[in-house]
Residue frames as a rotation matrix with the C-alpha (Angstrom) as fourth column:
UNK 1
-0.386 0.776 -0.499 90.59
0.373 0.626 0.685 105.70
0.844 0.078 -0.531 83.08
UNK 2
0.042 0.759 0.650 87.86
-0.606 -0.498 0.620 107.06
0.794 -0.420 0.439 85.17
UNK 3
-0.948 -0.290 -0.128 87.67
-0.249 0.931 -0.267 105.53
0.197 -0.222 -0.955 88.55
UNK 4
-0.293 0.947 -0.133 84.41
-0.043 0.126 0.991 104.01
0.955 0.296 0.004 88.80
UNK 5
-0.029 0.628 -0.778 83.55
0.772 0.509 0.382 103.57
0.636 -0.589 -0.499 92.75
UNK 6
0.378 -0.201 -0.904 85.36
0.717 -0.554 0.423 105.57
-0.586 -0.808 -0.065 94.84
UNK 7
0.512 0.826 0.234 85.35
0.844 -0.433 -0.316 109.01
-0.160 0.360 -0.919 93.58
UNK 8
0.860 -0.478 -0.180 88.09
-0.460 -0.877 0.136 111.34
-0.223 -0.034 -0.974 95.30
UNK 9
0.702 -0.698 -0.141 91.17
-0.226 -0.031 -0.974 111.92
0.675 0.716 -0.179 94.15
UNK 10
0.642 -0.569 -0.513 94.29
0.757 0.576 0.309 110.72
0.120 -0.587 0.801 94.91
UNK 11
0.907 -0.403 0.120 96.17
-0.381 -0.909 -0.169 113.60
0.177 0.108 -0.978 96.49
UNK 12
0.159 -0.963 -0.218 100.30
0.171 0.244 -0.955 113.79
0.972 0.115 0.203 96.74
UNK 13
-0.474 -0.399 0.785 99.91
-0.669 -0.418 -0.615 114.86
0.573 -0.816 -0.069 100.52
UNK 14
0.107 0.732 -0.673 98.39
0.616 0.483 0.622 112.76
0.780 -0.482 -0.399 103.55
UNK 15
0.826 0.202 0.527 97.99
-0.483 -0.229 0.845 113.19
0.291 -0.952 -0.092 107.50
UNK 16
0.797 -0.556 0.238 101.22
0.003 0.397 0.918 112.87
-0.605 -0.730 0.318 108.89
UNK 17
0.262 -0.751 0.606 103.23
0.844 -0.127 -0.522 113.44
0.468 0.648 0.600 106.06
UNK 18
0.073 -0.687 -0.723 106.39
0.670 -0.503 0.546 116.05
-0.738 -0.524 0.424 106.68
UNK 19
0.678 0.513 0.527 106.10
0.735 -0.448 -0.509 119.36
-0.024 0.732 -0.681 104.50
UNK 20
-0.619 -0.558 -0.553 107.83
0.544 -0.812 0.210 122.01
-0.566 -0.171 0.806 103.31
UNK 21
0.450 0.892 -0.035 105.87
0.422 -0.247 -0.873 124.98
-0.787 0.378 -0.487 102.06
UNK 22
-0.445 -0.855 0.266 107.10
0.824 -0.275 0.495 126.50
-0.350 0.439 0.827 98.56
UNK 23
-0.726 0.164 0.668 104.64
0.238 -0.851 0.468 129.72
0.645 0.499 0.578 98.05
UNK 24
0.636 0.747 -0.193 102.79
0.569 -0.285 0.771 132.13
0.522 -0.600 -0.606 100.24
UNK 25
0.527 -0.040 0.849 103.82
-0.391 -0.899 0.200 133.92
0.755 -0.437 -0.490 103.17
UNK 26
0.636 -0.223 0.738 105.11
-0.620 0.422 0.662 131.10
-0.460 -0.878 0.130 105.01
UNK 27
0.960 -0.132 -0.246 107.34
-0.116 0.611 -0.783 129.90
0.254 0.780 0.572 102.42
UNK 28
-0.172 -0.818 0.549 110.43
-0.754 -0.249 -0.607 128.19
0.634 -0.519 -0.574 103.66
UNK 29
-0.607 -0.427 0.670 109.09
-0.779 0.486 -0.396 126.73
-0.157 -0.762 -0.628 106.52
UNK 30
-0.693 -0.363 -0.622 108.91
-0.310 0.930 -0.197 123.22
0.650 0.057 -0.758 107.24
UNK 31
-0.438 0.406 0.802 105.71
-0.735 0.353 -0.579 121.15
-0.518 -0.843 0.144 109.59
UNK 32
-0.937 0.173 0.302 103.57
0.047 0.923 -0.382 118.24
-0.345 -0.344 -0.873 110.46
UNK 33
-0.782 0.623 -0.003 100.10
0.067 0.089 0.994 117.45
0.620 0.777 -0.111 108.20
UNK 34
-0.861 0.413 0.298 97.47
-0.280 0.104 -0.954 117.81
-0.425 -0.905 0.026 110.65
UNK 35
0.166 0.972 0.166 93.99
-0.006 0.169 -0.986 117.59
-0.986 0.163 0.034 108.39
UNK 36
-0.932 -0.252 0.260 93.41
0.261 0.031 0.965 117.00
-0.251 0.967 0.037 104.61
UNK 37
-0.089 0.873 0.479 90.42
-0.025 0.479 -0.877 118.06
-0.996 -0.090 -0.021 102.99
UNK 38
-0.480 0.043 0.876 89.74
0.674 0.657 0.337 116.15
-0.561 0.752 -0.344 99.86
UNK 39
0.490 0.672 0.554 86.68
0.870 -0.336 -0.362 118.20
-0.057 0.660 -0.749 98.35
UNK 40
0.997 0.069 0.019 88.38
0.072 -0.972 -0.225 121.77
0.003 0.226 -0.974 98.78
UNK 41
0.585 -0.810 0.036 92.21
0.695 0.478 -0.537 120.36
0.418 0.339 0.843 98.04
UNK 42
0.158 -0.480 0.863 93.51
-0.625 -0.725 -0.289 122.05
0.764 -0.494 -0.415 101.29
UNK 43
0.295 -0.148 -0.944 95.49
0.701 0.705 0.109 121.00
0.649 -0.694 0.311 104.38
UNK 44
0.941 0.034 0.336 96.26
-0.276 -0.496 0.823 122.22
0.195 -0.868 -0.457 107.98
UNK 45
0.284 -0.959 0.024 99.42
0.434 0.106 -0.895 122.24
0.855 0.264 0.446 108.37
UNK 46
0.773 -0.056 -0.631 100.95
0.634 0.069 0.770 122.62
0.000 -0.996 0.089 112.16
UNK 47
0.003 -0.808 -0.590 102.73
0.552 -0.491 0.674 126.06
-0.834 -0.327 0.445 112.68
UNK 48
-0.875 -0.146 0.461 101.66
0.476 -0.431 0.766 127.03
0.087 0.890 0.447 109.03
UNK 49
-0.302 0.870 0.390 99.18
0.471 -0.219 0.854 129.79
0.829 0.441 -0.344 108.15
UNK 50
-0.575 0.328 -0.750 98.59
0.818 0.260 -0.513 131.06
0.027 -0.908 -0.417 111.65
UNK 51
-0.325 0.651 0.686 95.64
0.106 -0.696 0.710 133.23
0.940 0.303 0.158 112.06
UNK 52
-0.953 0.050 -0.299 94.26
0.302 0.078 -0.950 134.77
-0.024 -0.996 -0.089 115.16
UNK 53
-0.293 0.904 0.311 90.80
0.431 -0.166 0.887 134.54
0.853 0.394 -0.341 115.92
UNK 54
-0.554 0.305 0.775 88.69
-0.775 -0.529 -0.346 136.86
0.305 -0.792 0.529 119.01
UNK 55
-0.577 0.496 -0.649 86.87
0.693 0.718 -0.067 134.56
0.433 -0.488 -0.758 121.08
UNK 56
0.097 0.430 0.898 83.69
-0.501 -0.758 0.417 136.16
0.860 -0.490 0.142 123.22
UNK 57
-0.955 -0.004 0.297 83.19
-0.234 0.627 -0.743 135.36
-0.184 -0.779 -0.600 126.54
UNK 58
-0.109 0.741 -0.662 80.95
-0.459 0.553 0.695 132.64
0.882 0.380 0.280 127.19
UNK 59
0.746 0.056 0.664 79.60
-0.618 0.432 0.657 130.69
-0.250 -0.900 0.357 130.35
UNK 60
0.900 -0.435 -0.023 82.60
0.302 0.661 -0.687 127.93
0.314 0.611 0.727 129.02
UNK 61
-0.113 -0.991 -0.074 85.29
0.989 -0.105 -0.101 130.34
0.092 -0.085 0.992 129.05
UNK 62
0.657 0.738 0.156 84.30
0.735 -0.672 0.083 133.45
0.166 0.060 -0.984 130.46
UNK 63
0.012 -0.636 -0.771 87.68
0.216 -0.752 0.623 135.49
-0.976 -0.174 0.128 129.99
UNK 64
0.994 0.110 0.016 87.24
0.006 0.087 -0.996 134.95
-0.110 0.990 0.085 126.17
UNK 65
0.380 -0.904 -0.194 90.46
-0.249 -0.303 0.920 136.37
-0.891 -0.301 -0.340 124.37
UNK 66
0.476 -0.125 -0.871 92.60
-0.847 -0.332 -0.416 136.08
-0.237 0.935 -0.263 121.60
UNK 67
0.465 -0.012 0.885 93.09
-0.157 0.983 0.096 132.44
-0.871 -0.184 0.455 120.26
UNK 68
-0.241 -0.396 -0.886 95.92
-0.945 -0.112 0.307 131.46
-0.221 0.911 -0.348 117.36
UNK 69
0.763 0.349 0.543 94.78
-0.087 0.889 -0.449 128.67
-0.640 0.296 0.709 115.14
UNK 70
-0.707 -0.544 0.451 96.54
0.257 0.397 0.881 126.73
-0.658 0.739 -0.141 111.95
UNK 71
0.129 0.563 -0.816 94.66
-0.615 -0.601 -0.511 128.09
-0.778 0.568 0.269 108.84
UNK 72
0.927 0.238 0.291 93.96
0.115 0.557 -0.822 125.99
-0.358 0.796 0.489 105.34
UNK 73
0.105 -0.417 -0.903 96.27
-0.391 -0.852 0.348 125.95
-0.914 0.317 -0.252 103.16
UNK 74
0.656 0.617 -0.435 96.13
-0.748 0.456 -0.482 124.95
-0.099 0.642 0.761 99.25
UNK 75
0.804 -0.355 0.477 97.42
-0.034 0.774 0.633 121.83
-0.594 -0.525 0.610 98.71
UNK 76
0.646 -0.433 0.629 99.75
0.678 -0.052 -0.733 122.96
0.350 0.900 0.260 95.32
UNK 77
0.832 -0.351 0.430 101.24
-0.326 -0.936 -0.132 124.77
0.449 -0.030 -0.893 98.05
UNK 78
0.486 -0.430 0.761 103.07
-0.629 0.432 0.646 122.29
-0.607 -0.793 -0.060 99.79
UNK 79
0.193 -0.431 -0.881 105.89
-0.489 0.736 -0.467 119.31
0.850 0.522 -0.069 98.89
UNK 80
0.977 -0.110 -0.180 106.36
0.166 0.927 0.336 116.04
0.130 -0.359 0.924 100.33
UNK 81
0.130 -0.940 0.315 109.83
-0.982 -0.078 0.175 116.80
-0.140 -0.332 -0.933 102.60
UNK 82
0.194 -0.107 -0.975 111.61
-0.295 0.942 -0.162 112.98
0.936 0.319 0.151 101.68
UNK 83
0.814 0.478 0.329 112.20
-0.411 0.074 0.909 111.23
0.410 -0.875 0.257 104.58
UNK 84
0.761 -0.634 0.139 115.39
0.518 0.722 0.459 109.85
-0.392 -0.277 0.877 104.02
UNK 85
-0.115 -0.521 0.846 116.86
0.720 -0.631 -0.291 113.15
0.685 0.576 0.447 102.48
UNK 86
-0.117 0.251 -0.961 115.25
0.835 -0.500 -0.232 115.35
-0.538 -0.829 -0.151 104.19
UNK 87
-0.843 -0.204 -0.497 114.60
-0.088 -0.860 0.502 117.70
-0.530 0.467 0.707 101.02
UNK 88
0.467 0.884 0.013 111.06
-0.356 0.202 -0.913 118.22
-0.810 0.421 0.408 99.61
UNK 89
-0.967 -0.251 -0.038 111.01
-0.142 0.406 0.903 116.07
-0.211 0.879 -0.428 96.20
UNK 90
-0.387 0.683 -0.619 108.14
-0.867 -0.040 0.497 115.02
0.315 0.730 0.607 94.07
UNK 91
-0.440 0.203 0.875 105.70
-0.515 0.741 -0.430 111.99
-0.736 -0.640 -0.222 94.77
UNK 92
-0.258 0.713 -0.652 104.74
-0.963 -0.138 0.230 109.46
0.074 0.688 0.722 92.65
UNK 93
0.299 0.501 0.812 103.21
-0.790 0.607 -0.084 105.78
-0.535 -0.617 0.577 92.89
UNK 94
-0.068 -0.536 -0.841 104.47
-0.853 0.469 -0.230 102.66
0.518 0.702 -0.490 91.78
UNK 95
0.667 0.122 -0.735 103.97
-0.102 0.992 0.073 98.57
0.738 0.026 0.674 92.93
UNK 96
0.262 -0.957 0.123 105.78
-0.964 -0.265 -0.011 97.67
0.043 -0.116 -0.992 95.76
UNK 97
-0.777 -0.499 -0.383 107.05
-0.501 0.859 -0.103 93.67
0.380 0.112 -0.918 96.45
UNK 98
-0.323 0.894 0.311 102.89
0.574 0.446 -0.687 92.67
-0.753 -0.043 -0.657 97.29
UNK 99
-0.499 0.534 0.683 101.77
0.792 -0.040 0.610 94.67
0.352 0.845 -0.403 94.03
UNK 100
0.415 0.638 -0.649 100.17
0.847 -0.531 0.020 97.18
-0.332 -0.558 -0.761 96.22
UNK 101
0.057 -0.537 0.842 100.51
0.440 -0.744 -0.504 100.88
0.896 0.399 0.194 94.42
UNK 102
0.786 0.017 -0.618 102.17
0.512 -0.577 0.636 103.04
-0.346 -0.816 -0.462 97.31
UNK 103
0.910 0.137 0.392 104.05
0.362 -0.724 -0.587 105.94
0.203 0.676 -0.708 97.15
UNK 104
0.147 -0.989 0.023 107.65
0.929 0.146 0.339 107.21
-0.338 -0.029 0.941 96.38
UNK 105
0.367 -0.500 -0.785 110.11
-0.013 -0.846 0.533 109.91
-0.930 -0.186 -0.317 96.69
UNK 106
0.870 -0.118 0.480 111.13
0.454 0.572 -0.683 110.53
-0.194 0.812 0.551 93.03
UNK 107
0.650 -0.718 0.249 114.58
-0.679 -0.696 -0.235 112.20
0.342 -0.016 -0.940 93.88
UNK 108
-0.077 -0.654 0.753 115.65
-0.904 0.365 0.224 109.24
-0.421 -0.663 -0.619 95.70
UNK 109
-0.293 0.365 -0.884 113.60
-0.298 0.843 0.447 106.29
0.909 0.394 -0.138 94.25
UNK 110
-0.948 0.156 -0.278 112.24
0.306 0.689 -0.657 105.07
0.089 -0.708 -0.701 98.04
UNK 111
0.062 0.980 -0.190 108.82
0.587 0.119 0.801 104.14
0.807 -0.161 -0.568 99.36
UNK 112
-0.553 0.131 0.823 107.30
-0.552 -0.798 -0.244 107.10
0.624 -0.588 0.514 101.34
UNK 113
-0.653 0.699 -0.292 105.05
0.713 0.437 -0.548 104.94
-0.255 -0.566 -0.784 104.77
């Protein structure tokens, strides 16, 4: 069933959620959600993806220089690390004890915060 109000989608990652990447160039390692974006199903990911960008000088910062950032990455790259394992597993949603649908580690069976 379509939902009818709210539009975007329900993704398997959030902000603050513990990752492990499993494809790319940075596969292996392991960080902290920093940004989600919904419309182009990518996240920032802390320590993943780094890219260096040239800065000019500017009245601001007038040494400029070379500045690493955190780059996009897609979200179908990434698993939910469990929190009580500590091993990426699958996510899926389910009722907890107020009816409220919130998500769970399906390797363990617990409720992901």
């Amino acid at each position: 069933m379509e939902r009818k109000y709210n539009k975007q989608p329900k993704l398997h990652i959030r902000k603050g959620d513990t990752v492990k990447v499993i494809a790319g160039d940075d596969k292996g390692k392991t960080g902290k959600v920093l940004e989600v974006w919904l419309q182009k199903n990518r996240a920032i990911v802390e320590g993943i993806n780094v890219v260096t960008k040239h800065e000019k000088p500017s009245a601001g910062k007038p040494e400029g220089g070379i500045k690493k950032t955190e780059g996009s990455i897609h979200i179908s790259n990434l698993m939910v690390v469990d929190p009580a394992s500590g091993k990426p597993t699958r996510v899926g949603r389910k009722p907890n004890e107020k009816g409220k649908l919130q998500r769970y580690a399906k390797k363990t069976g617990e409720f992901i915060k």
